[in-house]
N, CA and C atoms as an extended XYZ file, in Angstrom:
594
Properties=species:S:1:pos:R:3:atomname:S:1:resname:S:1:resid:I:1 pbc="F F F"
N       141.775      107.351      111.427 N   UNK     1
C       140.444      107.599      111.968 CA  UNK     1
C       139.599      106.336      111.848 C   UNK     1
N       139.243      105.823      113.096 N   UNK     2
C       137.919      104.988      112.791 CA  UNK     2
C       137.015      104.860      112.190 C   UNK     2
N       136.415      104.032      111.915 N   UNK     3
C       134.949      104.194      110.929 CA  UNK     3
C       133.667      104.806      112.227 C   UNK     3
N       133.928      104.211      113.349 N   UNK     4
C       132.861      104.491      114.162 CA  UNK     4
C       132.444      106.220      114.183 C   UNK     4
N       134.163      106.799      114.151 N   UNK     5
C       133.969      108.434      114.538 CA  UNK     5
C       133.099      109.204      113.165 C   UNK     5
N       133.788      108.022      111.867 N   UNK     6
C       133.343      108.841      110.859 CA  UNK     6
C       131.873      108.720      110.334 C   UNK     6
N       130.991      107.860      111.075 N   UNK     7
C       129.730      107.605      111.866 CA  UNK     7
C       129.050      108.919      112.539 C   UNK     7
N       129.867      109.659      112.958 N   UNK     8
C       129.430      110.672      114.114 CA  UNK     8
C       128.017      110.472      114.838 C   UNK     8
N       127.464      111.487      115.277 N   UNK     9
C       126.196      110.930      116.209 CA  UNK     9
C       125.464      109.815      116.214 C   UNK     9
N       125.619      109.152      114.551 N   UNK    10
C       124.508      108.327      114.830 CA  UNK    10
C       124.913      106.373      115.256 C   UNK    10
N       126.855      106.907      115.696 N   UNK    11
C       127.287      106.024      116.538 CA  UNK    11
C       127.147      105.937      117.685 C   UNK    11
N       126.067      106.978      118.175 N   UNK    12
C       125.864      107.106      119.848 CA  UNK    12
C       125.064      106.097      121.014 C   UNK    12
N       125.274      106.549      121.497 N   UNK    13
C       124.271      104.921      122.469 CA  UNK    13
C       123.278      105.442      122.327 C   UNK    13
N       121.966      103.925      122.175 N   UNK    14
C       120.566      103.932      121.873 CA  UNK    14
C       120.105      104.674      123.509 C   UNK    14
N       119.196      105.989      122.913 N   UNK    15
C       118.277      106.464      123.911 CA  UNK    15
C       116.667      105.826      124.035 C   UNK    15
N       116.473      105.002      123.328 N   UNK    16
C       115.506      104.214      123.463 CA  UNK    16
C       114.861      103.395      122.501 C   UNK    16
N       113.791      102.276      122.488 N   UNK    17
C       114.183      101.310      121.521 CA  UNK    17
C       113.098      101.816      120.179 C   UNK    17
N       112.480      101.186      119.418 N   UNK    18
C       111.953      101.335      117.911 CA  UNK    18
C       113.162      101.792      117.369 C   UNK    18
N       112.934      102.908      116.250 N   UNK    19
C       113.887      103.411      115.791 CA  UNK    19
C       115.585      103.240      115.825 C   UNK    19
N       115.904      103.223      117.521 N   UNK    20
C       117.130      103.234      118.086 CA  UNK    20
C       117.746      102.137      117.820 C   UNK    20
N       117.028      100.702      117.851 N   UNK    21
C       117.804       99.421      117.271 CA  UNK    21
C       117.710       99.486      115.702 C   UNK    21
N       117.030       99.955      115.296 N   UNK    22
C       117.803       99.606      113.493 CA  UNK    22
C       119.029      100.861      113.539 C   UNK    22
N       119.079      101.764      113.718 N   UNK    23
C       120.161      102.423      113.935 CA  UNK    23
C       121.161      101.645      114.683 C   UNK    23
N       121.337      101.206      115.075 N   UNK    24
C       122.598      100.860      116.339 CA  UNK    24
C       122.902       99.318      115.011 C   UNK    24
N       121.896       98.358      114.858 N   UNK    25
C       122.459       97.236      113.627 CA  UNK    25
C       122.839       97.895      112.589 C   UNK    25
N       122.062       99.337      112.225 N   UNK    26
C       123.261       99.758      110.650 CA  UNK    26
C       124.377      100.472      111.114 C   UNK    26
N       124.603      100.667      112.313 N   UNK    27
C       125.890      101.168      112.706 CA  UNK    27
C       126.957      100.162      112.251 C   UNK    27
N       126.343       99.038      113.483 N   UNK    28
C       126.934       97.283      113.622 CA  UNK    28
C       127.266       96.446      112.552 C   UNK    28
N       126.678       96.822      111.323 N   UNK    29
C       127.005       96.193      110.136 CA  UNK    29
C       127.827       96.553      109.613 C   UNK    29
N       127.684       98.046      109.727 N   UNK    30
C       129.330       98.664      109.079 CA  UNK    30
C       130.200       98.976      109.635 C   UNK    30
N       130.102       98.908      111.008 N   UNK    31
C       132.063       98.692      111.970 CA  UNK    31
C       132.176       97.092      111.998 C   UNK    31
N       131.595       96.103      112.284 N   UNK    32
C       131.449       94.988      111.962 CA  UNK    32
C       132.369       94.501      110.352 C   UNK    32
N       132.047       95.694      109.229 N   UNK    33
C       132.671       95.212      107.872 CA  UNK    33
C       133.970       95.751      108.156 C   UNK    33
N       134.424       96.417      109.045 N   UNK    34
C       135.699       97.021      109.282 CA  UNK    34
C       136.196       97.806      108.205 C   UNK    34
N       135.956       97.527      106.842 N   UNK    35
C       136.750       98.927      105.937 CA  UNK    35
C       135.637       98.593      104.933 C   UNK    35
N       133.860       98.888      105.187 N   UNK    36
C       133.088       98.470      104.079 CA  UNK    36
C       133.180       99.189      102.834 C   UNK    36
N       133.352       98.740      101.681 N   UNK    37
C       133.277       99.333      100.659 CA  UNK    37
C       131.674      100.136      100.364 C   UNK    37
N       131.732      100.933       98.976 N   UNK    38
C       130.636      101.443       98.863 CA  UNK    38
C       129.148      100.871       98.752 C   UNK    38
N       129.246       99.619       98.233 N   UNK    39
C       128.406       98.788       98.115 CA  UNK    39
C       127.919       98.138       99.370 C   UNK    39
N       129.057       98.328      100.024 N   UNK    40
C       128.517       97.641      101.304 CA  UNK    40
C       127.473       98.411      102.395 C   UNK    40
N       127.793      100.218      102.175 N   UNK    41
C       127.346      101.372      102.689 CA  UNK    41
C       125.660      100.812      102.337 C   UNK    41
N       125.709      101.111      100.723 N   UNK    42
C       124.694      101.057       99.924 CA  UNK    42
C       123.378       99.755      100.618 C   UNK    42
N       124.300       98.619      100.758 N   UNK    43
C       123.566       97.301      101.163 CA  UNK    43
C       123.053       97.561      102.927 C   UNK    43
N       124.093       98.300      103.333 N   UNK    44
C       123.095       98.499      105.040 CA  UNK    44
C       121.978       98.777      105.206 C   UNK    44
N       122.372      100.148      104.627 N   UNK    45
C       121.387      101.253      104.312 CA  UNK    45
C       120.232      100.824      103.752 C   UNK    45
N       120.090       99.743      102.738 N   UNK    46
C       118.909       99.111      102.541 CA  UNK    46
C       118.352       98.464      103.160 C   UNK    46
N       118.981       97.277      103.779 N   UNK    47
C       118.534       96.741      105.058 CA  UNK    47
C       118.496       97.714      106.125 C   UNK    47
N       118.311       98.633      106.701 N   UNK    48
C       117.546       99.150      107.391 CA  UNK    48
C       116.776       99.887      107.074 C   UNK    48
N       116.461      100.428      105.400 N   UNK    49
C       115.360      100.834      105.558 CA  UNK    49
C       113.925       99.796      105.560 C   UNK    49
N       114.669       98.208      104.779 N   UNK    50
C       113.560       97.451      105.025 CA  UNK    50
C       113.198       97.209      106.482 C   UNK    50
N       113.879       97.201      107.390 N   UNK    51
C       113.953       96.916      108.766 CA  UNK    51
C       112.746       98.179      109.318 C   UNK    51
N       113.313       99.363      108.829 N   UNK    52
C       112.347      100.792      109.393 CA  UNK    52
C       111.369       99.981      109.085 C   UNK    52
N       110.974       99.780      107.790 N   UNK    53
C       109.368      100.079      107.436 CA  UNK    53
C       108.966       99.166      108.011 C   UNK    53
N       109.205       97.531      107.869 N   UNK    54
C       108.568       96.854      108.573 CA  UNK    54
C       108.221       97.164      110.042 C   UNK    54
N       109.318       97.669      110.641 N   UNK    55
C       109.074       98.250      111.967 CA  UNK    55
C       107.704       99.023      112.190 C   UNK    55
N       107.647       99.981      111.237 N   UNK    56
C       106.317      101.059      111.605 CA  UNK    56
C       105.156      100.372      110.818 C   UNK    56
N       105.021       99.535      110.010 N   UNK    57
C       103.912       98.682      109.654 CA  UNK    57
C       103.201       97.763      110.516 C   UNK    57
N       104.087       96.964      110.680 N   UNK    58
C       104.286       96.320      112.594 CA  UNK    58
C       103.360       96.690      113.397 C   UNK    58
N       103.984       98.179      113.844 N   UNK    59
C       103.137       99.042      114.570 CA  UNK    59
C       101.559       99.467      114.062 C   UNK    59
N       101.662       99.567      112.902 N   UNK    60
C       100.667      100.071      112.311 CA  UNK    60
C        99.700       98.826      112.594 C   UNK    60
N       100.120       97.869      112.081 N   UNK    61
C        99.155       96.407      112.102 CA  UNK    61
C        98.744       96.381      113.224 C   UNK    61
N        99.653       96.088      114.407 N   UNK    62
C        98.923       96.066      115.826 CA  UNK    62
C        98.228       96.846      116.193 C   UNK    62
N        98.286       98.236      115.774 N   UNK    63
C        97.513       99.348      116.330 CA  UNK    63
C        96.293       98.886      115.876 C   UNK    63
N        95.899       99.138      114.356 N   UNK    64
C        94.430       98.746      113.945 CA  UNK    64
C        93.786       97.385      114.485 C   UNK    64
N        94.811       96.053      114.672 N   UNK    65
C        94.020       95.368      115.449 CA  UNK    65
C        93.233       95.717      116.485 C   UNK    65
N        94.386       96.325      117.230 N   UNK    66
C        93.389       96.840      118.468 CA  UNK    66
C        92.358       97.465      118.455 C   UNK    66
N        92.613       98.533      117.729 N   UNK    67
C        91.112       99.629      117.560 CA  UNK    67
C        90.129       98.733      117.371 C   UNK    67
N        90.378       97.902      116.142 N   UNK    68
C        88.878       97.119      115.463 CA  UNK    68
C        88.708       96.069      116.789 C   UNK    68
N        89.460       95.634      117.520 N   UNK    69
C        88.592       94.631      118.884 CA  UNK    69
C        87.629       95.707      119.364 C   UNK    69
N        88.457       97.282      119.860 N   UNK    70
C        87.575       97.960      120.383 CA  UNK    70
C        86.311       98.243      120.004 C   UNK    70
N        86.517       98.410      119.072 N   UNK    71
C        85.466       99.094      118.352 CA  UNK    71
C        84.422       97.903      117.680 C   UNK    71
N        84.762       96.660      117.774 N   UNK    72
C        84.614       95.167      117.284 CA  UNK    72
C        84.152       95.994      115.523 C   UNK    72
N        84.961       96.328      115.044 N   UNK    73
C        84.715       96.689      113.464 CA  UNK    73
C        85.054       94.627      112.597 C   UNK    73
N        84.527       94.575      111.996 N   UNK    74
C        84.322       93.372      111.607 CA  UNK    74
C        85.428       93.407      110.907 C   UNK    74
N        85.824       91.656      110.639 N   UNK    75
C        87.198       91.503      110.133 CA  UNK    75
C        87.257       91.606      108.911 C   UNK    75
N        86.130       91.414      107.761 N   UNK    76
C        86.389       92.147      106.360 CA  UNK    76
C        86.477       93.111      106.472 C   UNK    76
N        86.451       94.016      107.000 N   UNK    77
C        86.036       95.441      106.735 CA  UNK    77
C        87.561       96.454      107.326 C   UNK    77
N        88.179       95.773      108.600 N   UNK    78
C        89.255       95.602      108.879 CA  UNK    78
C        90.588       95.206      108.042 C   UNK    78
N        90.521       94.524      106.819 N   UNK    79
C        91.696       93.313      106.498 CA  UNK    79
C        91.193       94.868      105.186 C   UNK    79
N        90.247       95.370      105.057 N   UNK    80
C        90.337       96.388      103.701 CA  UNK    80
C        91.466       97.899      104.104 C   UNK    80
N        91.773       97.660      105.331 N   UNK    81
C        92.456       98.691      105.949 CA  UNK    81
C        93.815       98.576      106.511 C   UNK    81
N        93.984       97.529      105.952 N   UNK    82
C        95.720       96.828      106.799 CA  UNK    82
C        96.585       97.121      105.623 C   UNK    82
N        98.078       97.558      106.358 N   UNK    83
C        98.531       97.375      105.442 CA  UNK    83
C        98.844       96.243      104.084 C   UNK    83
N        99.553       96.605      102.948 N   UNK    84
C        99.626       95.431      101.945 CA  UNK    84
C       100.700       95.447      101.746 C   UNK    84
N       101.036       94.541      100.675 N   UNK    85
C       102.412       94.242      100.305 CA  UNK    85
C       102.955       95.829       99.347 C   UNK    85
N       101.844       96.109       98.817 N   UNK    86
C       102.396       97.087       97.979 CA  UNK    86
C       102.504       98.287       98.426 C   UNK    86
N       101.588       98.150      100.105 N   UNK    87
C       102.026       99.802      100.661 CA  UNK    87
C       103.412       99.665      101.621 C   UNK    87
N       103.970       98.458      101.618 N   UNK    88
C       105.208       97.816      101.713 CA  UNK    88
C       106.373       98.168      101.403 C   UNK    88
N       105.838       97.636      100.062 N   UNK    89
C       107.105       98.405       98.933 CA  UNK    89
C       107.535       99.206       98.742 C   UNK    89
N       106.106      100.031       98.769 N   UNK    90
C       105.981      101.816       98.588 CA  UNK    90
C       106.913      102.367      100.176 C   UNK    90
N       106.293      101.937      101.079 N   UNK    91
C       107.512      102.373      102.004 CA  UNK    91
C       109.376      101.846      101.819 C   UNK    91
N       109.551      101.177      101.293 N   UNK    92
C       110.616      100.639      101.857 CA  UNK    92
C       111.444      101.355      100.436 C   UNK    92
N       110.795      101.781       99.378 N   UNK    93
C       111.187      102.659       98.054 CA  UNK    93
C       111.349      104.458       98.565 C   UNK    93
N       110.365      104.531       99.422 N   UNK    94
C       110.718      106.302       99.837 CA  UNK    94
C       111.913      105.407      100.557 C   UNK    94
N       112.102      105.075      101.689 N   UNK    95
C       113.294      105.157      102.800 CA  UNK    95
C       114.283      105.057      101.817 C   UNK    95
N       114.489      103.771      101.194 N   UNK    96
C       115.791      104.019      100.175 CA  UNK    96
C       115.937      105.019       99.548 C   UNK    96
N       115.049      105.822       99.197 N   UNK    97
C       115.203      106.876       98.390 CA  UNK    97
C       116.141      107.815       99.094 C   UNK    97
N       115.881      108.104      100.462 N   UNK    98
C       116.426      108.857      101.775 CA  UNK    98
C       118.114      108.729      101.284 C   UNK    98
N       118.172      107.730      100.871 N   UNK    99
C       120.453      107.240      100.606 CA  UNK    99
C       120.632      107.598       99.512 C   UNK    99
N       120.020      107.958       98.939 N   UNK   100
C       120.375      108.511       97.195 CA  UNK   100
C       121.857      108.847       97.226 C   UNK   100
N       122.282      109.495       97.996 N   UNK   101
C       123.271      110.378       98.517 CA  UNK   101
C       124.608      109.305       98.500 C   UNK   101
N       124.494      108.097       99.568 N   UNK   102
C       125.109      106.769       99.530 CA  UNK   102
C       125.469      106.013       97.857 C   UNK   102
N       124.221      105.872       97.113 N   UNK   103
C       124.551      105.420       96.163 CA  UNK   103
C       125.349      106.581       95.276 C   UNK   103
N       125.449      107.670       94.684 N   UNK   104
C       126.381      108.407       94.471 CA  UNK   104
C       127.660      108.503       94.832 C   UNK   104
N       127.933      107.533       96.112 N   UNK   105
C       129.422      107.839       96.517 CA  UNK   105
C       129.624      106.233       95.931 C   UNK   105
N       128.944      105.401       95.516 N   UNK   106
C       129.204      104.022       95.629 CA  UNK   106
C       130.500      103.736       95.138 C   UNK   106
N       130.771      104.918       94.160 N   UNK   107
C       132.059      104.572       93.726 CA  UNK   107
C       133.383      104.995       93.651 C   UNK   107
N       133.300      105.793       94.944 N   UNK   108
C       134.294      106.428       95.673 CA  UNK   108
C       135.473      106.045       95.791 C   UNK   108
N       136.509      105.835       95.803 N   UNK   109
C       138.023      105.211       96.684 CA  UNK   109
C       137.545      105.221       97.893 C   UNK   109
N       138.254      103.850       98.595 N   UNK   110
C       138.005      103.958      100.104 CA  UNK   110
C       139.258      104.705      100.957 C   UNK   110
N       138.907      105.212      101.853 N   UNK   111
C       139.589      105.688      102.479 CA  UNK   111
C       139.462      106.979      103.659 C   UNK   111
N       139.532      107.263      104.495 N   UNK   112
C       139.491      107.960      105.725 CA  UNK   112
C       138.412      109.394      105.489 C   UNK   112
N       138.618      109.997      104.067 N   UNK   113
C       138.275      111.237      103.967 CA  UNK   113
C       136.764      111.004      103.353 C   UNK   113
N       136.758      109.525      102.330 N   UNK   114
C       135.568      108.970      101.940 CA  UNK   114
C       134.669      108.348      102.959 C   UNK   114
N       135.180      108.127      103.744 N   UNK   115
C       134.640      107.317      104.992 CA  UNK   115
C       133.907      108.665      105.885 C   UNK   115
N       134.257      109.744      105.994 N   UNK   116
C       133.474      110.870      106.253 CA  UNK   116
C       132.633      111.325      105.641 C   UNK   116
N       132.844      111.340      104.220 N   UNK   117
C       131.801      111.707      103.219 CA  UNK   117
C       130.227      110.512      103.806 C   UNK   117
N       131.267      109.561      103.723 N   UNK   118
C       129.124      109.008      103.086 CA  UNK   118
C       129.157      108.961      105.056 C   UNK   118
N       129.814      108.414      106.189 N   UNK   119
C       129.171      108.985      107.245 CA  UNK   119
C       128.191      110.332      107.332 C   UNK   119
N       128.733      111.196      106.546 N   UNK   120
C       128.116      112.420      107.058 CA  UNK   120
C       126.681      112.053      106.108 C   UNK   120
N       126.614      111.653      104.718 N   UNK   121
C       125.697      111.360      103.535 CA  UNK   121
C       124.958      110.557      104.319 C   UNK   121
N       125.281      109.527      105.393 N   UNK   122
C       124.476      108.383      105.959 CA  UNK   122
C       123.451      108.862      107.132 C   UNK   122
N       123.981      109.912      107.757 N   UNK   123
C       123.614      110.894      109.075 CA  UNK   123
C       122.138      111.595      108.421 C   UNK   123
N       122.471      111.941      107.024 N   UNK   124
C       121.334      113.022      106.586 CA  UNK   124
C       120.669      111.858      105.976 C   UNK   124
N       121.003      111.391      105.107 N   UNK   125
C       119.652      109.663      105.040 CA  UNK   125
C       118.588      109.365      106.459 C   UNK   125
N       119.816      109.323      107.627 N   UNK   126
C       119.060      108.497      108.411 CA  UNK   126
C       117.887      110.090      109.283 C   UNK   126
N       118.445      111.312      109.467 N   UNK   127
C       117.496      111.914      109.511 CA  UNK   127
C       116.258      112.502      108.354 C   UNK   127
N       116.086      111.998      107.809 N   UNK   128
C       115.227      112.172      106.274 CA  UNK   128
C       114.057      110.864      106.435 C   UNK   128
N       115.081      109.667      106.770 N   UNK   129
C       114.299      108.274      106.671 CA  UNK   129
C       113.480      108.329      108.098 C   UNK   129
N       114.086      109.115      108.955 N   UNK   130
C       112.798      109.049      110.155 CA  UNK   130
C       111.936      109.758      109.844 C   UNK   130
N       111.909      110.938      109.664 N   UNK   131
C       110.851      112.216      109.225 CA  UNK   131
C       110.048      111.158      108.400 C   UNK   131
N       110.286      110.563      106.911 N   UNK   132
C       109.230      109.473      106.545 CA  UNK   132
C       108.679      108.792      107.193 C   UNK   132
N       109.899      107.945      108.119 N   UNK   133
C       108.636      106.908      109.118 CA  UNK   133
C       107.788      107.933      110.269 C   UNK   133
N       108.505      108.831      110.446 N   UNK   134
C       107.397      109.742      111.669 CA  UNK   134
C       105.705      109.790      110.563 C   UNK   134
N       106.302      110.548      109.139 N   UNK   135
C       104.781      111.118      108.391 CA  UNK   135
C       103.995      109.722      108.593 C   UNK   135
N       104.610      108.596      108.479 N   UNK   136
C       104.257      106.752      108.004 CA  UNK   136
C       103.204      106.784      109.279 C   UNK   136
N       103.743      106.856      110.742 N   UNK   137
C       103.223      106.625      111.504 CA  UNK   137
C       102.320      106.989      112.262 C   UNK   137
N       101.986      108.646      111.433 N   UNK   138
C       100.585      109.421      111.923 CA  UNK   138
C       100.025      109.577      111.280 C   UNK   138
N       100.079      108.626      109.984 N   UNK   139
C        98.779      108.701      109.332 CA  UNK   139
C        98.458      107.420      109.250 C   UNK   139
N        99.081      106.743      109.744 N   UNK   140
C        98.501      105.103      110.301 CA  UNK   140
C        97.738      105.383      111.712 C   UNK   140
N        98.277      105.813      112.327 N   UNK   141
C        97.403      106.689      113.804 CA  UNK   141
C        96.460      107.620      113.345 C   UNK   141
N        96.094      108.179      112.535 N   UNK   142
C        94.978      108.377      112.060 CA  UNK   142
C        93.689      107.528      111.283 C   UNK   142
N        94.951      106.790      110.750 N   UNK   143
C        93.932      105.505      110.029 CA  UNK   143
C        92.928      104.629      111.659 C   UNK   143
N        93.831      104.259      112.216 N   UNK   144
C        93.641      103.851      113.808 CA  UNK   144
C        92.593      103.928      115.006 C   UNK   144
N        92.606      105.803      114.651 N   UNK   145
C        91.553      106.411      115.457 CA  UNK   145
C        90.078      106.042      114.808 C   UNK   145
N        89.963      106.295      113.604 N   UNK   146
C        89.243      106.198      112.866 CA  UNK   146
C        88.617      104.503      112.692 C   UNK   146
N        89.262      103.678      113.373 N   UNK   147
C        88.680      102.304      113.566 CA  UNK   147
C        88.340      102.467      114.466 C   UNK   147
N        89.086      102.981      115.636 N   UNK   148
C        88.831      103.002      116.827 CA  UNK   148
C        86.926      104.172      117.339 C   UNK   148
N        86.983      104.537      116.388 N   UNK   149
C        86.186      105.573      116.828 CA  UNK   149
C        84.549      104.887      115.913 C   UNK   149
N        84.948      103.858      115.310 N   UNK   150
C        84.159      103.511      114.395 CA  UNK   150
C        82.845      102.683      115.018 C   UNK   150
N        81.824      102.568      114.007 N   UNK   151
C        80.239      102.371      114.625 CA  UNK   151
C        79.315      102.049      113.852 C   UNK   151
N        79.027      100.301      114.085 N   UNK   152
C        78.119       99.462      113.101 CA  UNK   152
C        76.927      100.892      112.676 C   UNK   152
N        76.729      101.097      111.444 N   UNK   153
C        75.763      101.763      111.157 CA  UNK   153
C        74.115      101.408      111.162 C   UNK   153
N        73.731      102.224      111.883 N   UNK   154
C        72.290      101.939      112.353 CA  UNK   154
C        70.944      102.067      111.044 C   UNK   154
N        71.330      102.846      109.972 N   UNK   155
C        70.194      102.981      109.227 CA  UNK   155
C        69.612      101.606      108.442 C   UNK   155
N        70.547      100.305      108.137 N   UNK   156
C        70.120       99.314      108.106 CA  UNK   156
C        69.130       98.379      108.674 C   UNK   156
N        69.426       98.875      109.828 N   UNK   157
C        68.664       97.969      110.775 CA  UNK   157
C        67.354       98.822      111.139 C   UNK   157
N        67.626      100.107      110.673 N   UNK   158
C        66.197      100.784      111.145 CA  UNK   158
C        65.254      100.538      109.905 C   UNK   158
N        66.551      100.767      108.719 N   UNK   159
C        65.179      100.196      106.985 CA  UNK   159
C        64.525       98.889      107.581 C   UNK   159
N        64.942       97.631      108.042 N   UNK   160
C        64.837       96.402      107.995 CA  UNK   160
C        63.433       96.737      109.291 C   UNK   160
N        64.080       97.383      110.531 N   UNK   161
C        62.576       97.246      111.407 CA  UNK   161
C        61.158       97.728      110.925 C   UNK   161
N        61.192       99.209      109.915 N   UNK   162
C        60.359       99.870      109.839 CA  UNK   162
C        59.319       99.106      108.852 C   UNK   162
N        60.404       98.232      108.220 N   UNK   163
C        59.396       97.207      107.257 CA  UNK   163
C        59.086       96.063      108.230 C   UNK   163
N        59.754       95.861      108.800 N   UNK   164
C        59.313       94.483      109.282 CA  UNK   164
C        58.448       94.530      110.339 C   UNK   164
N        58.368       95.272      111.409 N   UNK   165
C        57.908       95.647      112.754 CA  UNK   165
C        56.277       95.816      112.194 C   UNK   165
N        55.945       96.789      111.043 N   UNK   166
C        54.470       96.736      110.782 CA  UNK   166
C        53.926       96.011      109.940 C   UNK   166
N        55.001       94.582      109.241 N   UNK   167
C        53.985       93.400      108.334 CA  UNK   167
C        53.888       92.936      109.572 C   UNK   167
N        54.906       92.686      110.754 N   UNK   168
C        54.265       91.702      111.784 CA  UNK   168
C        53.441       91.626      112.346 C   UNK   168
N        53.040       93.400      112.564 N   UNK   169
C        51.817       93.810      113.453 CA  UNK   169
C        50.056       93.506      112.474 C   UNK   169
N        50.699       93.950      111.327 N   UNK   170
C        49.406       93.790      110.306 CA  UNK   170
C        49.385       92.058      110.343 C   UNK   170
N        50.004       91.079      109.908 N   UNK   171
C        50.137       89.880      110.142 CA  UNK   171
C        49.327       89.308      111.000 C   UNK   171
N        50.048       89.703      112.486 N   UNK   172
C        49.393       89.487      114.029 CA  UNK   172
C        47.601       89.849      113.982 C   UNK   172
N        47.367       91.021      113.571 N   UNK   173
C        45.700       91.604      113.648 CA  UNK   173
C        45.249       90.696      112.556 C   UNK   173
N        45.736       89.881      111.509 N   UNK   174
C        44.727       89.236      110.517 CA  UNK   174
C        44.700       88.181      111.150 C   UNK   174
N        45.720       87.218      111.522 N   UNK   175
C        45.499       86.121      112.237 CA  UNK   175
C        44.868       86.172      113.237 C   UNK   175
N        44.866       87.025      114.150 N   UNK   176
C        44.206       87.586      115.464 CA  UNK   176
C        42.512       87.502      115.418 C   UNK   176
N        42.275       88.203      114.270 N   UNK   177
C        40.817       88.195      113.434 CA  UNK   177
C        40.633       89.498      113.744 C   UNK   177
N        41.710       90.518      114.813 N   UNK   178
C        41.455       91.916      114.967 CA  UNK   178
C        40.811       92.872      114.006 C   UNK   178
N        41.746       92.696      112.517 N   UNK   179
C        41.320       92.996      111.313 CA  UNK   179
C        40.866       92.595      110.572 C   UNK   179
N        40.101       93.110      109.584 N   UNK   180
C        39.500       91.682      108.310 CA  UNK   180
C        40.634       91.638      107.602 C   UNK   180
N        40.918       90.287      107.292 N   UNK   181
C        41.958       89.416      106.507 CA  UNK   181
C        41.625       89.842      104.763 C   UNK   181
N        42.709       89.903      103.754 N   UNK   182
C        42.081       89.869      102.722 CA  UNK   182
C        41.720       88.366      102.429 C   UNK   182
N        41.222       88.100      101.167 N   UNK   183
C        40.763       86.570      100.865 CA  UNK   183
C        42.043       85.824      100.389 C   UNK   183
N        42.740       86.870       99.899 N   UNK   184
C        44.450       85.662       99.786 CA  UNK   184
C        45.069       85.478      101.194 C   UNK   184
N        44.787       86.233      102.049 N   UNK   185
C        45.093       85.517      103.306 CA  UNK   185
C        44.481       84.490      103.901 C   UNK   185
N        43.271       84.192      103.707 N   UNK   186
C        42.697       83.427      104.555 CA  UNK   186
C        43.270       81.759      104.289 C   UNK   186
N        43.888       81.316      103.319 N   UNK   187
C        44.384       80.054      103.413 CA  UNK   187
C        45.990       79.548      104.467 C   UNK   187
N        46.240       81.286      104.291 N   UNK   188
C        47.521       80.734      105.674 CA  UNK   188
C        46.987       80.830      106.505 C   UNK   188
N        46.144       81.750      106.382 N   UNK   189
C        45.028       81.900      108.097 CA  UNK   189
C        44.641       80.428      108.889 C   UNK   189
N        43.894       79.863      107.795 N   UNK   190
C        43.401       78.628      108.118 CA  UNK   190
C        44.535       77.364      108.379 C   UNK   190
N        45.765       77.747      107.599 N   UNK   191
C        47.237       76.744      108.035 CA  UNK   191
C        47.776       76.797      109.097 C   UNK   191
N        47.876       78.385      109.342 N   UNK   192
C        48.322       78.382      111.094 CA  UNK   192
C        47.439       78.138      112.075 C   UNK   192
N        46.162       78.554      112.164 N   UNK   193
C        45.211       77.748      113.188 CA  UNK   193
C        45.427       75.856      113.085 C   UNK   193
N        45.360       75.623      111.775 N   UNK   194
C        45.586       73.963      111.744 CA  UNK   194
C        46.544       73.186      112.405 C   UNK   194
N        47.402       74.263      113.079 N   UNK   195
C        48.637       73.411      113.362 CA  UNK   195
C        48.270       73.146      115.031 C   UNK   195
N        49.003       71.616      115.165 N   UNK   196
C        48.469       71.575      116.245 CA  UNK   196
C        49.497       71.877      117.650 C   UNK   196
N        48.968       73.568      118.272 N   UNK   197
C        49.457       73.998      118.639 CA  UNK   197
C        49.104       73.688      120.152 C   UNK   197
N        50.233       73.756      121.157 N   UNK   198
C        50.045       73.572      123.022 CA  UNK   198
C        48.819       74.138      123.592 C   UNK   198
């Protein structure tokens, strides 16, 4: 028996791309090793789950760029919402987690009937490790919307007018002579008339 058959479905041709190319290279790595030992199972399987996550982080990163152009959310405020190295890790520690199954056989005999075992052990990893990147990727699409939907807050700028809009006006009427000036005003009073204005 081939290694490919003992692969089963998830030796099938790619129905479309994300997901479908790290599947099809951890296929490729291990018909490629032609009789991989357990370690070698173990070592794919890791490299693609680092491959997944970066993949849906990727995604994740570009997505929030975009929102925050839309939304022009400012770039500190943005870079507090990107992924990090450690929500990185944290992904690429669940996906491995997904092979638990793999490392348990690591020390199997090789051979035709073992070669079904962790195929079939590799099949339920790799449906486990998507369900993670699916949860990964809608709550980054939620993170997303939520830039996207986002909106310089106005009560700043209304504290800042409500003070400022009526020293200017009170300001304007003392210099004006509209109002009586107090007597600590009257020396800027007399500085701004001094200037020699058009």
């Amino acid at each position: 028996m081939s290694l490919a058959s003992a692969l089963g479905r998830l030796g099938a041709p790619a129905k479309n791309a994300g997901d479908e190319r790290v599947r099809l290279a951890l296929v490729d790595r291990l018909v490629s090793a032609a009789s991989p030992t357990g370690a070698a199972w173990v070592a794919a399987w890791h490299e693609a789950s680092v491959t997944l996550a970066d993949r849906v982080l990727d995604t994740a990163s570009d997505g929030l760029r975009s929102a925050a152009l839309h939304s022009r959310m400012p770039k500190t405020k943005l870079l507090a919402l990107m992924p990090t190295a450690a929500t990185r890790a944290r992904l690429i520690e669940q996906l491995t987690a997904e092979g638990i199954d793999l490392e348990r056989l690591e020390g199997m005999a090789a051979g035709a009937g073992t070669d079904r075992v962790r195929g079939a052990a590799l099949e339920v990893a790799w449906d486990r490790a998507q369900a993670v990147a699916r949860r990964e990727q809608e709550r980054w699409q939620r993170v997303g919307s939520a830039v996207r939907h986002w909106r310089r807050p106005w009560r700043p700028l209304v504290i800042v007018a409500a003070t400022v809009i009526p020293m200017a006006t009170l300001l304007s009427a003392w210099l004006g002579g509209w109002l009586p000036a107090p007597a600590w005003f009257e020396p800027i009073g007399k500085a701004f008339w001094s200037l020699p204005w058009p």
